[in-house]
N, C-alpha and C positions, 0 to 999 in steps of 0.2 A: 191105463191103470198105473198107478204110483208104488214104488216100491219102497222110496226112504221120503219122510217128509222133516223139511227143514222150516225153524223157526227162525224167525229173526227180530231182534230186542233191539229197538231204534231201526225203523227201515224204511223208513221216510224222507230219507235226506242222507247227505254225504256218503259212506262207504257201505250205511247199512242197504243205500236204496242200489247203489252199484251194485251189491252182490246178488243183492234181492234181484236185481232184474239181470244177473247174469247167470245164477242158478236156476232160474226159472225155464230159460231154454235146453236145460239140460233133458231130454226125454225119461219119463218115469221119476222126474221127481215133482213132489206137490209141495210149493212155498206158500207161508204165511209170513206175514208180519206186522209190526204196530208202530203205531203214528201217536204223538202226542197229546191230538188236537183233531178235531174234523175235518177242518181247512188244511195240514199239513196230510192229512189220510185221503182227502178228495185229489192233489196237487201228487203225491205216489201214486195212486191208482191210476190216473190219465196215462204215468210215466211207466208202468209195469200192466196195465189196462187189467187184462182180465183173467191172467195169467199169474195171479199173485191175490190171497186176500189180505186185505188191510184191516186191521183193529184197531181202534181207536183206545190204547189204552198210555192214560200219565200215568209214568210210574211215581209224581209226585202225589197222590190220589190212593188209598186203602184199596191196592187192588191184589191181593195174595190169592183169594178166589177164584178171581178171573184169570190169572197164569195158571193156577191150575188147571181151569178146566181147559184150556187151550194150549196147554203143551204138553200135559200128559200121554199123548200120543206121539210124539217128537222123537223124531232121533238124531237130527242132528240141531244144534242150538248154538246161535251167533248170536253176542250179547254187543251192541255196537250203539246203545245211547250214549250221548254224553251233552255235559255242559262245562263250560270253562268261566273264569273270572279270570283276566288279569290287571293286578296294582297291589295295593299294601294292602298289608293283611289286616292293615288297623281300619280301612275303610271296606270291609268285609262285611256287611250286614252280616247276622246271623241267620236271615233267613236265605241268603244267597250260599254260604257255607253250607246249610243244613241241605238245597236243593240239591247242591252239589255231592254232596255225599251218600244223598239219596236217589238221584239218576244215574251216577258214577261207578256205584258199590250196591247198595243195600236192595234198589230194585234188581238191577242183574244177577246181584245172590239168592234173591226170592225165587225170580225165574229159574237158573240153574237148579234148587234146591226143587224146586216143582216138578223139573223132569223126572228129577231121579227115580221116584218110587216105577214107574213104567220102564225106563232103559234099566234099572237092574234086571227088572222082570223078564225084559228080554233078554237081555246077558250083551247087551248090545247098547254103546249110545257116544255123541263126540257132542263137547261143549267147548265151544269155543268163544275167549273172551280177548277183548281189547285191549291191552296194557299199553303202558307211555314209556319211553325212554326220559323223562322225568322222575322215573320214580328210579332213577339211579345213582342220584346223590339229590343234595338241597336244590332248590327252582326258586329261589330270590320273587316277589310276586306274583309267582303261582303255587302260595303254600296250601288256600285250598285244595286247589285242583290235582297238588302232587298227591296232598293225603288222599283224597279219593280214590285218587289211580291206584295209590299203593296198598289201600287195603282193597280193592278188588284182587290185586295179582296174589296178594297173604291169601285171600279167601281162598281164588282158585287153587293154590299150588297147595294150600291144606286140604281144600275138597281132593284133588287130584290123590293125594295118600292115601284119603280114606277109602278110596273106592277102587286101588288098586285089587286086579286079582277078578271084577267081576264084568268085564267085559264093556266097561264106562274110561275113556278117557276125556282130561279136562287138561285145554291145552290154553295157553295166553300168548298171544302174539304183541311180544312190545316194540308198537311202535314209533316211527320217529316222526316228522313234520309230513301233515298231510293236508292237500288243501280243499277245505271241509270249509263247513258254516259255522263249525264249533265256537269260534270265539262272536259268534252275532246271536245265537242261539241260546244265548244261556244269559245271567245277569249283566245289568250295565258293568262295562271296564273302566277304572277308572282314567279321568284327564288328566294329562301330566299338569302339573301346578307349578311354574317357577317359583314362586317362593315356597314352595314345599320342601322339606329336607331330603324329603325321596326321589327330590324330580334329577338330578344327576345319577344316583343309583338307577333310575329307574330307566332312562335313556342309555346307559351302558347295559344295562341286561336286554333290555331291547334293542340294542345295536347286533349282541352275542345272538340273541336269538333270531334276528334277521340272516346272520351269517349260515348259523345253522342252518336256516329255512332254505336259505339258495344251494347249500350244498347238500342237501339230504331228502328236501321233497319229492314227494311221490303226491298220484293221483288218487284219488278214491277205486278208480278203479285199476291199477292197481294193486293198490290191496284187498281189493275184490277178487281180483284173477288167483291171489296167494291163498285167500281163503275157498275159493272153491278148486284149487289143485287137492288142500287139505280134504275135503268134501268127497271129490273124487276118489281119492285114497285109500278113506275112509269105507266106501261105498264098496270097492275092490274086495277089501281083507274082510267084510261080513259078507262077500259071497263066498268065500273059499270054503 
């Protein structure tokens, strides 16, 4: 029998599918999560088998219903879609922008906002979301993907005020270079173009961020183990 059940927003792949299938052995808790796509829901479940349900929900797709009726019951909630673009911002379709801002931000804040009416109820609830160390200054061809980041972590950190005092924390973990599917998973990136204007800017910002990446990576699951120490924690101080 389940005592805390954990939701998971992207747990299909990269850290959302590590955590998902490393909270899942924890005894007495019942995990869910959602996959973007069938084939990405059928490809988790083999990996989590039967010990995790998987929902097929895009959050590119009118689904404000369906999070609710599926997280209402939730007490703890990992928001861990994402998509990335990187190149200029001037070859940024607008519908690659828009997905991005809406797998990034706008569905995780649906979700979060869905819990709520239930974990105040309880006086009980942890929401935990993904931030980027991007959203720490300007990111040179990842201007979508910063704004995104960045208005999830405004969201949380205003949701987090507002519901101080009733027994709901909302927490964002920003973090740094992980190696995920994030940059295959989202819209085409663009090709550097030598006669492009951007193609030396763009190879220096890609050289910086390769640097980064060697010095600061982490696994998925790693940051699966930080999210479910959180979790643990969590679980502790609503039995006292």
């Amino acid at each position: 029998m389940s005592d805390l059940r954990v939701f998971v927003v992207g747990g299909s792949s990269g850290i959302g599918l590590a955590f998902a299938e490393l909270v899942a052995d924890e005894p007495g808790i019942e995990v869910q999560a959602t996959a973007p796509s069938l084939e990405m829901a059928a490809r988790a479940q083999e990996v989590l088998e039967s010990s995790v349900e998987v929902h097929v929900v895009n959050l590119l797709d009118d689904v404000g219903q369906v999070l609710r009726q599926l997280t209402e019951r939730t007490d703890v909630l990992v928001l861990s879609a994402g998509l990335e673009y990187v190149g200029p911002a001037q070859f940024e379709s607008t519908e690659a922008f828009a997905q991005m801002l809406t797998v990034n931000a706008a569905g995780p804040a649906l979700a979060a906002k869905s819990c709520l009416p239930g974990m105040i109820a309880r006086g009980s609830g942890l929401i935990v979301g993904l931030g980027s160390i991007v959203t720490s200054g300007p990111r040179p061809f990842l201007a979508g993907y910063t704004a995104s980041k960045a208005a999830l972590e405004l969201y949380l950190g205003s949701l987090a005020g507002e519901v101080r005092g009733t027994g709901v924390r909302v927490e964002t973990l920003r973090l740094g270079p992980v190696a995920t599917e994030l940059g295959s998973n989202g819209p085409p990136n663009w090709e550097p173009d030598p006669a492009s204007r951007y193609h030396d800017a763009f190879q220096n910002a890609r050289a910086e961020s390769e640097t980064e990446r060697t010095e600061l990576m982490r696994t998925p699951t790693d940051v699966a183990q930080e999210l479910l120490g959180m979790v643990q924690r969590f679980r502790v101080e609503t039995k006292r």
